[in-house]
PDB file with one MODEL, atoms N, CA, C and O in Angstrom:
MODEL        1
ATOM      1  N   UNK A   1       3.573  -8.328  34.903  1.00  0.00           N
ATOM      2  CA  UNK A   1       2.514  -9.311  34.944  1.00  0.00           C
ATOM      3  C   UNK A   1       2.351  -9.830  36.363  1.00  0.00           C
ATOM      4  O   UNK A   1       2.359 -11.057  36.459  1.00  0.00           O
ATOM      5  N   UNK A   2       2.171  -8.978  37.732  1.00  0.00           N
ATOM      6  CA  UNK A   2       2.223  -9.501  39.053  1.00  0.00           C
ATOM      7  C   UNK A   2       0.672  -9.987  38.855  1.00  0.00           C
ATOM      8  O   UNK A   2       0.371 -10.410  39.971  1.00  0.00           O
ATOM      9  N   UNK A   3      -0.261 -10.113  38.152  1.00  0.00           N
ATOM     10  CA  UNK A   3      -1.557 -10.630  38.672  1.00  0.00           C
ATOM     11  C   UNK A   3      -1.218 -12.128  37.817  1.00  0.00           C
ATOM     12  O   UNK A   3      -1.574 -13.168  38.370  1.00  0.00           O
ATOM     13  N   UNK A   4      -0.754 -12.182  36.910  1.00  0.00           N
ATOM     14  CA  UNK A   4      -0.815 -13.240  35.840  1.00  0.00           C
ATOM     15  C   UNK A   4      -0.553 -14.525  36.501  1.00  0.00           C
ATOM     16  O   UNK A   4       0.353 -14.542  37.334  1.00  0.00           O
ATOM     17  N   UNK A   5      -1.148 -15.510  36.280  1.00  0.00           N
ATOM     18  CA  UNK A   5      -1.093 -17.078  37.072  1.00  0.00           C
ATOM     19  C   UNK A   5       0.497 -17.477  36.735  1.00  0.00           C
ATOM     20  O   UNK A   5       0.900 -17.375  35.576  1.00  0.00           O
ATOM     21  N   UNK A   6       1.147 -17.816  37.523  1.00  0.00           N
ATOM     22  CA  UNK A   6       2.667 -18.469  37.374  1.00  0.00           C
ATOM     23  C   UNK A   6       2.748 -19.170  36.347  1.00  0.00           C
ATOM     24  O   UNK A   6       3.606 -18.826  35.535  1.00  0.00           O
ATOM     25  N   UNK A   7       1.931 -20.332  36.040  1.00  0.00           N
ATOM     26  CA  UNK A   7       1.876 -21.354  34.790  1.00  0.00           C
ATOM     27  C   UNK A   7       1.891 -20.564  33.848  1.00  0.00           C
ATOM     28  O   UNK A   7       1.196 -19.563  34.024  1.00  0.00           O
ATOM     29  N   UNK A   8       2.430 -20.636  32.895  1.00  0.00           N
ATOM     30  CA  UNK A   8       2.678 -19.734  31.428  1.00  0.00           C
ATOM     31  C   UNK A   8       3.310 -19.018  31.583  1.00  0.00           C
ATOM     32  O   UNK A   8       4.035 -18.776  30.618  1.00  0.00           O
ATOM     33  N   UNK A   9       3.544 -18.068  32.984  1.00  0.00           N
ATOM     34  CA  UNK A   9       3.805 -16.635  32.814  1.00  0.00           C
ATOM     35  C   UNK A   9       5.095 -16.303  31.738  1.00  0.00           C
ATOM     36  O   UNK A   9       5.092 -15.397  30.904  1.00  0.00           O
ATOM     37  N   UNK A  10       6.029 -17.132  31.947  1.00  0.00           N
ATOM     38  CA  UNK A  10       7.544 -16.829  31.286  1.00  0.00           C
ATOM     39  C   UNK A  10       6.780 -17.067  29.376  1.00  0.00           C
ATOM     40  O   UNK A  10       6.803 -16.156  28.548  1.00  0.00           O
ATOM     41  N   UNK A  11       6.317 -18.178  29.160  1.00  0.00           N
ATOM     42  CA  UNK A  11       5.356 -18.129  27.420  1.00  0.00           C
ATOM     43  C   UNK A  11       5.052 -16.724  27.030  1.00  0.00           C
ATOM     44  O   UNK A  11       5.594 -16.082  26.131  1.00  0.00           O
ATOM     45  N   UNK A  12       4.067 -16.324  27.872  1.00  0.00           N
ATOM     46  CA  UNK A  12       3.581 -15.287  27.822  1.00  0.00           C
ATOM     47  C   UNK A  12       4.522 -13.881  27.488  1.00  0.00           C
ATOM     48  O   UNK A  12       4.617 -13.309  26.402  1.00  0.00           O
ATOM     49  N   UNK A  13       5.141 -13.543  28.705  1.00  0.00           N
ATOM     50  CA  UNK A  13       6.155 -12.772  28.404  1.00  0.00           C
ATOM     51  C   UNK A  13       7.293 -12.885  27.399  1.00  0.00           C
ATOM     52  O   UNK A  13       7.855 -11.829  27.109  1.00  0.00           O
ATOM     53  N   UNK A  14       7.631 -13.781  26.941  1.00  0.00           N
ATOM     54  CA  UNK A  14       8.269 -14.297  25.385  1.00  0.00           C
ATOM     55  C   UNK A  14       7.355 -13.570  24.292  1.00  0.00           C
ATOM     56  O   UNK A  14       7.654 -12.662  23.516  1.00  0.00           O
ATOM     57  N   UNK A  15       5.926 -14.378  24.507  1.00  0.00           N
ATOM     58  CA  UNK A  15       5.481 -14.035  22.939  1.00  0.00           C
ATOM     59  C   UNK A  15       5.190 -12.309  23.015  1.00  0.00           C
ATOM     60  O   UNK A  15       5.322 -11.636  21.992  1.00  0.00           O
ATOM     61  N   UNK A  16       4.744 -11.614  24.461  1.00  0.00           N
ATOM     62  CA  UNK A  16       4.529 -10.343  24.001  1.00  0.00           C
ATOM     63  C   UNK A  16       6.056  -9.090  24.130  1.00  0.00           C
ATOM     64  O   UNK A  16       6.150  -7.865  24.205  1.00  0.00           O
ATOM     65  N   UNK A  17       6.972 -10.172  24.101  1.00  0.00           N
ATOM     66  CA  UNK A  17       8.566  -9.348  24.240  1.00  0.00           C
ATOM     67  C   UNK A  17       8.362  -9.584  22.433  1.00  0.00           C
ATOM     68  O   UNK A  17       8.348  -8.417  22.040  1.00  0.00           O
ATOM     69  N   UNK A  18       8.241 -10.271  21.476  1.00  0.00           N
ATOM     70  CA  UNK A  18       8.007 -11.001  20.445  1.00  0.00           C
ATOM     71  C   UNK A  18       7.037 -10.102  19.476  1.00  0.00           C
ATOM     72  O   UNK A  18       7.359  -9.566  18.415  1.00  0.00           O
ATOM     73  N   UNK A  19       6.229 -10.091  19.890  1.00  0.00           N
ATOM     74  CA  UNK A  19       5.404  -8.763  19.550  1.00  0.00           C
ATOM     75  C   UNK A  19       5.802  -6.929  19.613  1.00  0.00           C
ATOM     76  O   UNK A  19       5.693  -5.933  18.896  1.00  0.00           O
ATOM     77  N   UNK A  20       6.325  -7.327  21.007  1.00  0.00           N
ATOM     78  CA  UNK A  20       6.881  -5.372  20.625  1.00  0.00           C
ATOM     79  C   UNK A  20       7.902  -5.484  19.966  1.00  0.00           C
ATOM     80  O   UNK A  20       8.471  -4.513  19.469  1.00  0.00           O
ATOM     81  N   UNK A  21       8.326  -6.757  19.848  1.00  0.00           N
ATOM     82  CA  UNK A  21       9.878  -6.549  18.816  1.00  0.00           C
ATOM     83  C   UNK A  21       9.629  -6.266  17.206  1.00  0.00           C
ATOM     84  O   UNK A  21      10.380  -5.576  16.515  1.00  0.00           O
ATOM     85  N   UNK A  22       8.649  -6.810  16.825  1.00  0.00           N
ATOM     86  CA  UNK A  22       7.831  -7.071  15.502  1.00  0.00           C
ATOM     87  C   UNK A  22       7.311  -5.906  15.072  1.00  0.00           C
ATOM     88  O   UNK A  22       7.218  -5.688  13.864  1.00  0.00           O
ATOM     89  N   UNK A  23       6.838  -4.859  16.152  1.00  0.00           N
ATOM     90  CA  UNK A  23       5.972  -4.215  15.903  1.00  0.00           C
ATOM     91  C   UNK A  23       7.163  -2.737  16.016  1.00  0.00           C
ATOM     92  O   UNK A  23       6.622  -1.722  15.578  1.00  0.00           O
ATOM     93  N   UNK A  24       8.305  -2.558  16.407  1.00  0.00           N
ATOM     94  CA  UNK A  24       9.318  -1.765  16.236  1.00  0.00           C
ATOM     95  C   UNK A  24       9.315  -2.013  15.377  1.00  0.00           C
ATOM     96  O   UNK A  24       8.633  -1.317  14.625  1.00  0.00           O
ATOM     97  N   UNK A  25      10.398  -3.723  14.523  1.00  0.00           N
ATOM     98  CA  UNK A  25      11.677  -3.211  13.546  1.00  0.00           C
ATOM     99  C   UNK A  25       9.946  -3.197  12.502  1.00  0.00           C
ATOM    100  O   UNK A  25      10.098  -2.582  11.447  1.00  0.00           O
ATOM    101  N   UNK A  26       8.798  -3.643  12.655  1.00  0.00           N
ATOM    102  CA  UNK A  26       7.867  -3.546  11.185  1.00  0.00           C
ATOM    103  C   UNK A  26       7.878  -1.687  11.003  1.00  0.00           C
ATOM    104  O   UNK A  26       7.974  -1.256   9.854  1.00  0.00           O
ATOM    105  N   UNK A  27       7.784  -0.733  12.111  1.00  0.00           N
ATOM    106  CA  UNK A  27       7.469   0.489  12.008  1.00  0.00           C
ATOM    107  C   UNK A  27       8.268   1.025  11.466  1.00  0.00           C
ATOM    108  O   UNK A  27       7.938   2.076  10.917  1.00  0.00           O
ATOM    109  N   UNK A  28       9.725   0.558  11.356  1.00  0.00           N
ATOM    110  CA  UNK A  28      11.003   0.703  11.235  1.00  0.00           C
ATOM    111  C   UNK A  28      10.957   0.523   9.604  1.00  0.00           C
ATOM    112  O   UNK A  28      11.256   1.241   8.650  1.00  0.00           O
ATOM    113  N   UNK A  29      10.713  -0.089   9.680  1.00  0.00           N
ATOM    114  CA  UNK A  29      10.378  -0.408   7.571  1.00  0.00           C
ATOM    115  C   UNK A  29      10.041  -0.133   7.295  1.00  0.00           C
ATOM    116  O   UNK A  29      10.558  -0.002   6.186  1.00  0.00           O
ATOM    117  N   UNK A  30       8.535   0.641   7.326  1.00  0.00           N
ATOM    118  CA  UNK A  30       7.467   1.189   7.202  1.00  0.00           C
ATOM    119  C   UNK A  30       8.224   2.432   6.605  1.00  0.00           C
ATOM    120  O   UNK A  30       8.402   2.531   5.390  1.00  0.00           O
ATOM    121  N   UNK A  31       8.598   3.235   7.364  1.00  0.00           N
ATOM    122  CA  UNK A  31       9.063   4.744   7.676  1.00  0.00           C
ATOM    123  C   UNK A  31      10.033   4.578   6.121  1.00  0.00           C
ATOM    124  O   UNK A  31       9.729   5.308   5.178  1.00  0.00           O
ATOM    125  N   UNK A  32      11.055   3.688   5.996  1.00  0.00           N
ATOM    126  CA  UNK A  32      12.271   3.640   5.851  1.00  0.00           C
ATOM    127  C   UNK A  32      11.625   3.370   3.626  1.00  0.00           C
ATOM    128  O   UNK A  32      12.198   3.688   2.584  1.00  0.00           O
ATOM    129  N   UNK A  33      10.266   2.673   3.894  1.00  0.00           N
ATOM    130  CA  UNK A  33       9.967   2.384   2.808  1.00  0.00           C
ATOM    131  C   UNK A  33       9.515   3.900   2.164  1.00  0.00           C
ATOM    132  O   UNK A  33       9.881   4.362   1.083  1.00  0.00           O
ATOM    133  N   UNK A  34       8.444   4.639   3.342  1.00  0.00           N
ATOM    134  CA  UNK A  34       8.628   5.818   2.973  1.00  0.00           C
ATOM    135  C   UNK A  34       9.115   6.848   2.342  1.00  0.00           C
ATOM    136  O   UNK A  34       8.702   7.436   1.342  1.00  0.00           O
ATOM    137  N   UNK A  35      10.571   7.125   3.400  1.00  0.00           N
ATOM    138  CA  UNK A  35      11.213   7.676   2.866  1.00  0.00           C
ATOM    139  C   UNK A  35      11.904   7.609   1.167  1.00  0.00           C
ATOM    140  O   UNK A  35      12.100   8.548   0.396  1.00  0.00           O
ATOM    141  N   UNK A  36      12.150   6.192   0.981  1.00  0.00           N
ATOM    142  CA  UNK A  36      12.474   5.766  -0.623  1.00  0.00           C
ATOM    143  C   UNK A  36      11.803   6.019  -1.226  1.00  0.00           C
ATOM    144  O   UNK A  36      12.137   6.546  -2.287  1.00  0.00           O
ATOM    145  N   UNK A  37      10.131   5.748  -0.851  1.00  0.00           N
ATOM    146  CA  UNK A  37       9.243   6.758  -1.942  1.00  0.00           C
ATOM    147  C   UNK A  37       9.432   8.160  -2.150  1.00  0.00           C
ATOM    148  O   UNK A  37       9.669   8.685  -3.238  1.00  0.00           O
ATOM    149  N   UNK A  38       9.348   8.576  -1.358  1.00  0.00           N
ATOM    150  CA  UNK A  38       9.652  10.067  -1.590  1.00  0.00           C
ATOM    151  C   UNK A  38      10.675  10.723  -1.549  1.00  0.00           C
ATOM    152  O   UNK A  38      10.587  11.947  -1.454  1.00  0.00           O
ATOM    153  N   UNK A  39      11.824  10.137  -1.604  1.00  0.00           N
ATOM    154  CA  UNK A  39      13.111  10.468  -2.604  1.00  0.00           C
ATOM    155  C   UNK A  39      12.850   9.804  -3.604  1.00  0.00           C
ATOM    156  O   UNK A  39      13.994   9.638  -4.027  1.00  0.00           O
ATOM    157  N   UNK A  40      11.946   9.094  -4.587  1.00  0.00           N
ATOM    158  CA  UNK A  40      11.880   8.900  -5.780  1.00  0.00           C
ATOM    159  C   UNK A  40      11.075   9.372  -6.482  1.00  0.00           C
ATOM    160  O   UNK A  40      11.188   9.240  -7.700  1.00  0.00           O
ATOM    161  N   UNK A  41       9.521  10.394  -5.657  1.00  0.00           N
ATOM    162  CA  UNK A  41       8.894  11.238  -6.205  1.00  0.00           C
ATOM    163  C   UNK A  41       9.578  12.326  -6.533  1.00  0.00           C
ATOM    164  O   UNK A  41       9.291  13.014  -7.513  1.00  0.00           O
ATOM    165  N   UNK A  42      10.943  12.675  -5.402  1.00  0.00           N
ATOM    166  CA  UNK A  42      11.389  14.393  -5.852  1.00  0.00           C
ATOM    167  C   UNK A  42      11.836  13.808  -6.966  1.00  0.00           C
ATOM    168  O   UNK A  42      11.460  14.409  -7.972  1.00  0.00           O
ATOM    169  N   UNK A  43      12.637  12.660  -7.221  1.00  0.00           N
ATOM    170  CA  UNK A  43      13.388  12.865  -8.335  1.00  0.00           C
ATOM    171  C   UNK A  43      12.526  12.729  -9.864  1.00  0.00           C
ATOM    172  O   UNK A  43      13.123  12.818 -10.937  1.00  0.00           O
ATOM    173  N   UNK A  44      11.483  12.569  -9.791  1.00  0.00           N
ATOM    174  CA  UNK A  44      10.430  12.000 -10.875  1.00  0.00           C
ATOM    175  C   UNK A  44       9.655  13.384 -11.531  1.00  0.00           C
ATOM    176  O   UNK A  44       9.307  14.287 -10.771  1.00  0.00           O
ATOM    177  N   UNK A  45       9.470  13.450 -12.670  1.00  0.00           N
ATOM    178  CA  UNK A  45       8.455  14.650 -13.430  1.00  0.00           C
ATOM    179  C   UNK A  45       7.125  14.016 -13.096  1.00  0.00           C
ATOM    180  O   UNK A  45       7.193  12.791 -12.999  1.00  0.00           O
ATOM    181  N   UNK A  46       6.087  14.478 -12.923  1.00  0.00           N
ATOM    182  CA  UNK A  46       4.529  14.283 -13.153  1.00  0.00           C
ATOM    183  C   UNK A  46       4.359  13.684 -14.513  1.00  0.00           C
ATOM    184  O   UNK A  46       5.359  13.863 -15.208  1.00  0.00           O
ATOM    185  N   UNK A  47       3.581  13.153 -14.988  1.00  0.00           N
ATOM    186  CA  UNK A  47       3.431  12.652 -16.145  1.00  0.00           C
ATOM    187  C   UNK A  47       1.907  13.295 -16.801  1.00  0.00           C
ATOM    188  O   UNK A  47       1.105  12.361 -16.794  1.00  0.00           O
ATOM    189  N   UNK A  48       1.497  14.095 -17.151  1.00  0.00           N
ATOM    190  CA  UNK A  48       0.746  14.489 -17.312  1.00  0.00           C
ATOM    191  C   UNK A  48      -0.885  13.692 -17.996  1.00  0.00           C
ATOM    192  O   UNK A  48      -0.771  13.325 -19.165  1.00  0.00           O
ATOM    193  N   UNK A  49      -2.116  13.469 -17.421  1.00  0.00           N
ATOM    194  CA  UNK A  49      -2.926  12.783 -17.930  1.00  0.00           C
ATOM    195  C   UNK A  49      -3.791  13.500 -18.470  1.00  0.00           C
ATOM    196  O   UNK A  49      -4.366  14.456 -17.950  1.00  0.00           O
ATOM    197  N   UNK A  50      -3.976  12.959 -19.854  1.00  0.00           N
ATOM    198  CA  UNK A  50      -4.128  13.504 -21.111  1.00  0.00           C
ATOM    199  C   UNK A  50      -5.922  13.390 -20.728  1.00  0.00           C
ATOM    200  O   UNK A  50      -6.434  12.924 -19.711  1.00  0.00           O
ATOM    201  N   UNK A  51      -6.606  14.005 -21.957  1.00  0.00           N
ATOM    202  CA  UNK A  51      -7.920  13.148 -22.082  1.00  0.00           C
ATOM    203  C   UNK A  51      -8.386  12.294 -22.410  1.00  0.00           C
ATOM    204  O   UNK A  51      -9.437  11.841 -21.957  1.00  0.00           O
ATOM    205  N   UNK A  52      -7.647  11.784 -23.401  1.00  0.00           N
ATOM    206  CA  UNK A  52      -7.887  10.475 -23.956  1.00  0.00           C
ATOM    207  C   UNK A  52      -7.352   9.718 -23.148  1.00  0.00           C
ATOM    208  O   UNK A  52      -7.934   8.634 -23.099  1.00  0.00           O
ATOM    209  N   UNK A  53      -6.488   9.803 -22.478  1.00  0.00           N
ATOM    210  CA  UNK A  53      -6.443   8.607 -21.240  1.00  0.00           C
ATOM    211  C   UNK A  53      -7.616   8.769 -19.990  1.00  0.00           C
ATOM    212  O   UNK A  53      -8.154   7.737 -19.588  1.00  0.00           O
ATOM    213  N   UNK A  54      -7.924   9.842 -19.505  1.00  0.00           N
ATOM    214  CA  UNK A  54      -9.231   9.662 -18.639  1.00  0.00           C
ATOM    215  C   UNK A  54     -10.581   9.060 -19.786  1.00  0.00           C
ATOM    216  O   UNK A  54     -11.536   8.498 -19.251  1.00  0.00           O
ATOM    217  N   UNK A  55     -10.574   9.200 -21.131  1.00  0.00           N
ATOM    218  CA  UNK A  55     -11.846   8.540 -21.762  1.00  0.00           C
ATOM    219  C   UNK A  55     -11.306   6.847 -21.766  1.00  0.00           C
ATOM    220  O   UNK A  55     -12.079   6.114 -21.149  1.00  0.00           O
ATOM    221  N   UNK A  56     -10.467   6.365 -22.189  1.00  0.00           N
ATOM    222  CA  UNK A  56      -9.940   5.053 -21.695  1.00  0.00           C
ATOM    223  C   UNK A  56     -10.222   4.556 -20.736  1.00  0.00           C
ATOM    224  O   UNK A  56     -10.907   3.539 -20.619  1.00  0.00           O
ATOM    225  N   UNK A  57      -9.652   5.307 -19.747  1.00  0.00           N
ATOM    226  CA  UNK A  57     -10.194   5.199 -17.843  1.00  0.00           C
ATOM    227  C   UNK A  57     -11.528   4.772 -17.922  1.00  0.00           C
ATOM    228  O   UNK A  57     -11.833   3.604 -17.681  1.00  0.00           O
ATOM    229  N   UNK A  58     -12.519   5.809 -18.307  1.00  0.00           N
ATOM    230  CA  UNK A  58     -13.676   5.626 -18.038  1.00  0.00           C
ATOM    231  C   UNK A  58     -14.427   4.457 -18.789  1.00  0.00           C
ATOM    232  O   UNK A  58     -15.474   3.909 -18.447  1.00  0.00           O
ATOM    233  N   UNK A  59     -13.463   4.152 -20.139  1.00  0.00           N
ATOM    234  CA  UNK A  59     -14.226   2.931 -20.656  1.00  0.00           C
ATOM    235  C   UNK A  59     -13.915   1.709 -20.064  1.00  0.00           C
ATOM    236  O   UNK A  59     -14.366   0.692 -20.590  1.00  0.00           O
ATOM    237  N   UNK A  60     -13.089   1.606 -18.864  1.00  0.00           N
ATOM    238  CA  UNK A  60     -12.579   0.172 -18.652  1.00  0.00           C
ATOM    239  C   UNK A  60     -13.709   0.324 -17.570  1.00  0.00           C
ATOM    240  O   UNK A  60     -14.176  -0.806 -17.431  1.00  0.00           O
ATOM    241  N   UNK A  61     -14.288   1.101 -16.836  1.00  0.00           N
ATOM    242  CA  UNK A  61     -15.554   1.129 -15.987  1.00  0.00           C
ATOM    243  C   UNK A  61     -16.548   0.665 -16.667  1.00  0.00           C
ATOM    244  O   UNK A  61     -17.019  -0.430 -16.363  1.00  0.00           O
ATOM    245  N   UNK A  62     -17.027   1.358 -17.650  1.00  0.00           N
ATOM    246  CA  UNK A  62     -18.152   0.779 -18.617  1.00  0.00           C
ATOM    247  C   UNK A  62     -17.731  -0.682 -18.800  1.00  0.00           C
ATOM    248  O   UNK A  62     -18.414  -1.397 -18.066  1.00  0.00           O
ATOM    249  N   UNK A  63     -17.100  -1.174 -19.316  1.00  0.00           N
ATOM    250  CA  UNK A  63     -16.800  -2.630 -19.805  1.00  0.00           C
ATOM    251  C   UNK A  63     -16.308  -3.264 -18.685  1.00  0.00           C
ATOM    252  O   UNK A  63     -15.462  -4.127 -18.917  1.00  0.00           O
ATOM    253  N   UNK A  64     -16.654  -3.043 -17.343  1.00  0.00           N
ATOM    254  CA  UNK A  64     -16.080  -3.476 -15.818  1.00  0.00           C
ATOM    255  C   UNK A  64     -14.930  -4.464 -16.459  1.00  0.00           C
ATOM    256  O   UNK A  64     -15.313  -5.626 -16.596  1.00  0.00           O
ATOM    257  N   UNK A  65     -14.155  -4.304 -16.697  1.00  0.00           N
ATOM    258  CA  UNK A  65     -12.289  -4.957 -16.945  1.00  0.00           C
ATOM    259  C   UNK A  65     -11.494  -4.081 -15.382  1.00  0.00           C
ATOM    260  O   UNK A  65     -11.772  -3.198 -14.572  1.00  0.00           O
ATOM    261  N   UNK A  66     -10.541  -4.914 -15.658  1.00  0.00           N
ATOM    262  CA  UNK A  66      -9.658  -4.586 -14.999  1.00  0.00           C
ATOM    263  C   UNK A  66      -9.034  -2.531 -15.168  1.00  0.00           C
ATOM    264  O   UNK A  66      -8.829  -1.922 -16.218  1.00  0.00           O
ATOM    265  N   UNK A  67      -8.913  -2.042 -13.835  1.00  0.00           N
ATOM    266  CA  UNK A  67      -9.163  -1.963 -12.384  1.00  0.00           C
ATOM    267  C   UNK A  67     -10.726  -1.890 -12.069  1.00  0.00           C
ATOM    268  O   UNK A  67     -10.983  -2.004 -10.871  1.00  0.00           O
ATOM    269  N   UNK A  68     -11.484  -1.772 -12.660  1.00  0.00           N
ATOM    270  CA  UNK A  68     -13.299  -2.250 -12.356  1.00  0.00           C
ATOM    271  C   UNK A  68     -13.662  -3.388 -12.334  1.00  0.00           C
ATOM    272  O   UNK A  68     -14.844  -3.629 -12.581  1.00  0.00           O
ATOM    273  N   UNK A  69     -12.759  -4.430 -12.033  1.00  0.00           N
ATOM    274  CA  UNK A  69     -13.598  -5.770 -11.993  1.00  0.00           C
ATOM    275  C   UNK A  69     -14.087  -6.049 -10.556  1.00  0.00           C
ATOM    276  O   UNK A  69     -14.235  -7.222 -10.213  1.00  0.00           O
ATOM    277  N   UNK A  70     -14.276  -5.316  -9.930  1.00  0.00           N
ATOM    278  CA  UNK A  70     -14.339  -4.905  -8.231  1.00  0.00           C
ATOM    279  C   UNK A  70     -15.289  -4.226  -8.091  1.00  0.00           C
ATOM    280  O   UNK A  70     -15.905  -3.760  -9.049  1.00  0.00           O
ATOM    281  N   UNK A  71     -15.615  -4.023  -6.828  1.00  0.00           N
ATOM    282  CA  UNK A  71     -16.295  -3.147  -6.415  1.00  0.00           C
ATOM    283  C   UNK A  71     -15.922  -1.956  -5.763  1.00  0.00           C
ATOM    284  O   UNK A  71     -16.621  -1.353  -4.950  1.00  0.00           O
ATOM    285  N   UNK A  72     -14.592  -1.577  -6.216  1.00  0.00           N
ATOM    286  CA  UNK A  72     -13.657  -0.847  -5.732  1.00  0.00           C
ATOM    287  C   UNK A  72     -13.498  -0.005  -7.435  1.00  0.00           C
ATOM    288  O   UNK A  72     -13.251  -0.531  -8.520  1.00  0.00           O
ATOM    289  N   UNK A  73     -13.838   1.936  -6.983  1.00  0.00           N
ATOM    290  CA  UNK A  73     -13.393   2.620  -7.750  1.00  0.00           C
ATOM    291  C   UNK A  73     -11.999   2.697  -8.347  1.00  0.00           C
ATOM    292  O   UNK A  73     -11.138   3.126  -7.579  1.00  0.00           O
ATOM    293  N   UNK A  74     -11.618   2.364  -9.570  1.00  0.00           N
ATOM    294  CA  UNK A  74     -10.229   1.835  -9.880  1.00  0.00           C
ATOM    295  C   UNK A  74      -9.694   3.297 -10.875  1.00  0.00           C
ATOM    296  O   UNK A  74      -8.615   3.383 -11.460  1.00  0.00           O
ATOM    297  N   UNK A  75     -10.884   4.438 -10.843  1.00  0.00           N
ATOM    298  CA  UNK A  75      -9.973   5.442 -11.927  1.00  0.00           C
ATOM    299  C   UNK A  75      -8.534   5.696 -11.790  1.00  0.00           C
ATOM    300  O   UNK A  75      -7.822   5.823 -12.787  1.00  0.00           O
ATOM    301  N   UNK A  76      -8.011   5.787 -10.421  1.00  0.00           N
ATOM    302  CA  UNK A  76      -6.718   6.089 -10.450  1.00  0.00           C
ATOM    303  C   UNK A  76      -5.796   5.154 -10.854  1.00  0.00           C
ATOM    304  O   UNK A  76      -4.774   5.701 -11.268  1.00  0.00           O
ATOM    305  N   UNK A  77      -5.759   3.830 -10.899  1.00  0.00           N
ATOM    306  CA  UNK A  77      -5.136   2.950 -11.219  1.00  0.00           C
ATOM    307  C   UNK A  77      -5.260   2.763 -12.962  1.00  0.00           C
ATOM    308  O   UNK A  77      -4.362   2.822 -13.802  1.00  0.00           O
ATOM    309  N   UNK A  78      -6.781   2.509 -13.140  1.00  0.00           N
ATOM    310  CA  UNK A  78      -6.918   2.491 -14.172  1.00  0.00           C
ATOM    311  C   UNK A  78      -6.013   3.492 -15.647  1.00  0.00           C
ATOM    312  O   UNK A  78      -5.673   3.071 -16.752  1.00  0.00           O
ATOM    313  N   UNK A  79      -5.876   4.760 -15.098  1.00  0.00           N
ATOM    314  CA  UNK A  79      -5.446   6.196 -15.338  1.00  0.00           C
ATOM    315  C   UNK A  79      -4.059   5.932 -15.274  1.00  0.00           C
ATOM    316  O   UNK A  79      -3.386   6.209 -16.267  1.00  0.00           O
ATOM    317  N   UNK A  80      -3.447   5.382 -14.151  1.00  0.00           N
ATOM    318  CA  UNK A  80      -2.140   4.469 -14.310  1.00  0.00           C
ATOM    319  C   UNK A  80      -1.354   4.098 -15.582  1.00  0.00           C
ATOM    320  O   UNK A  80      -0.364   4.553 -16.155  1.00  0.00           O
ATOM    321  N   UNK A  81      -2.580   2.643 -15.870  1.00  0.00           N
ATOM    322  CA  UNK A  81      -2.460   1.746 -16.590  1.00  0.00           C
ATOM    323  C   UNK A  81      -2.865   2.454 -18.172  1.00  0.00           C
ATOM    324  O   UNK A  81      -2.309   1.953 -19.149  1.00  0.00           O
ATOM    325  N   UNK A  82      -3.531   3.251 -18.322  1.00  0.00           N
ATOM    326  CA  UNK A  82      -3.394   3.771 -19.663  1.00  0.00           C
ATOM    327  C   UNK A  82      -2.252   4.996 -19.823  1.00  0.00           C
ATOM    328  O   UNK A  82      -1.824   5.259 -20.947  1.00  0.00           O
ATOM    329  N   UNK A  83      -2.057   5.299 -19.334  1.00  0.00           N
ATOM    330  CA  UNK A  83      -0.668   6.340 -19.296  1.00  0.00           C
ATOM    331  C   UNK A  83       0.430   5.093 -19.863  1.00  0.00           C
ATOM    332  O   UNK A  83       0.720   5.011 -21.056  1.00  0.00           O
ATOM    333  N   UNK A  84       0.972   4.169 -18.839  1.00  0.00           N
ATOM    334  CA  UNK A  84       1.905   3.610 -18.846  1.00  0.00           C
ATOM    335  C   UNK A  84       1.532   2.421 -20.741  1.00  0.00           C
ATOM    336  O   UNK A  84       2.515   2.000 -21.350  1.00  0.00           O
ATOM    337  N   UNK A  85       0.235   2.160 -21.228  1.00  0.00           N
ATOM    338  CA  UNK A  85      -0.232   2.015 -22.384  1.00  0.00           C
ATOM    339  C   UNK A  85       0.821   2.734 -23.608  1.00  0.00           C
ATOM    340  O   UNK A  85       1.520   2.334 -24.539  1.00  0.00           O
ATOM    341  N   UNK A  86       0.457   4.019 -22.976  1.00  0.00           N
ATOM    342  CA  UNK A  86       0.430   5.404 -23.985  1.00  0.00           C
ATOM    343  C   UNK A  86       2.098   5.648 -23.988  1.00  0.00           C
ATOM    344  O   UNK A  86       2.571   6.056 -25.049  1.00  0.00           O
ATOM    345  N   UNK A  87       2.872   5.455 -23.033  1.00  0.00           N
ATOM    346  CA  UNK A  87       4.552   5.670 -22.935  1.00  0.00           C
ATOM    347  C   UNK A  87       5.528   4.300 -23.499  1.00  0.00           C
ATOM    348  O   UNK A  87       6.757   4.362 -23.466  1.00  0.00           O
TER     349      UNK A  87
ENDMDL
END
C-alpha cells in the first residue's frame, strides 16, 4: 500500500489481512464439505423415480404448493420430496 494515505493505513491492512484470511479457511470448507458429499454419494444407491412420483411432481406445479410456491422451477426438489413421501 506505498500510495495509500498514512491515516488508516495499518486499519486497512488489518481488515484486508482479515479478508484473505476468511476467504482461505471459507475455501477450505467449501472443498472439505465437498468432499463429504461425495464420499456419501459413492456410498449411496440411486433411488429410482418412479412415475407416479414425477405425476405428483407435476401436480404440486399445478396447485403452485411447495417447491412451486416461487418462481423458481422446483421439479427436482419437488421429485425429492415425493420419493422421500413414498419411502
Amino acid at each position: 500500500m506505498q500510495f495509500a494515505p498514512e491515516k488508516g493505513r495499518d486499519a486497512t491492512l488489518k481488515q484486508l489481512n482479515e479478508v484473505s484470511y476468511r476467504v482461505a479457511t471459507g475455501g477450505e470448507a467449501v472443498n472439505e464439505a465437498v468432499d463429504v458429499i461425495e464420499k456419501l454419494f459413492g456410498k449411496t444407491t440411486p433411488v429410482p423415480v418412479s412415475n407416479h412420483i414425477k405425476v405428483r411432481a407435476a401436480d404440486r406445479a399445478i396447485a403452485k404448493v411447495a417447491t412451486f410456491h416461487r418462481q423458481l422451477n422446483g421439479i427436482g426438489d419437488a421429485s425429492i420430496i415425493e420419493t422421500y413421501i413414498d419411502a
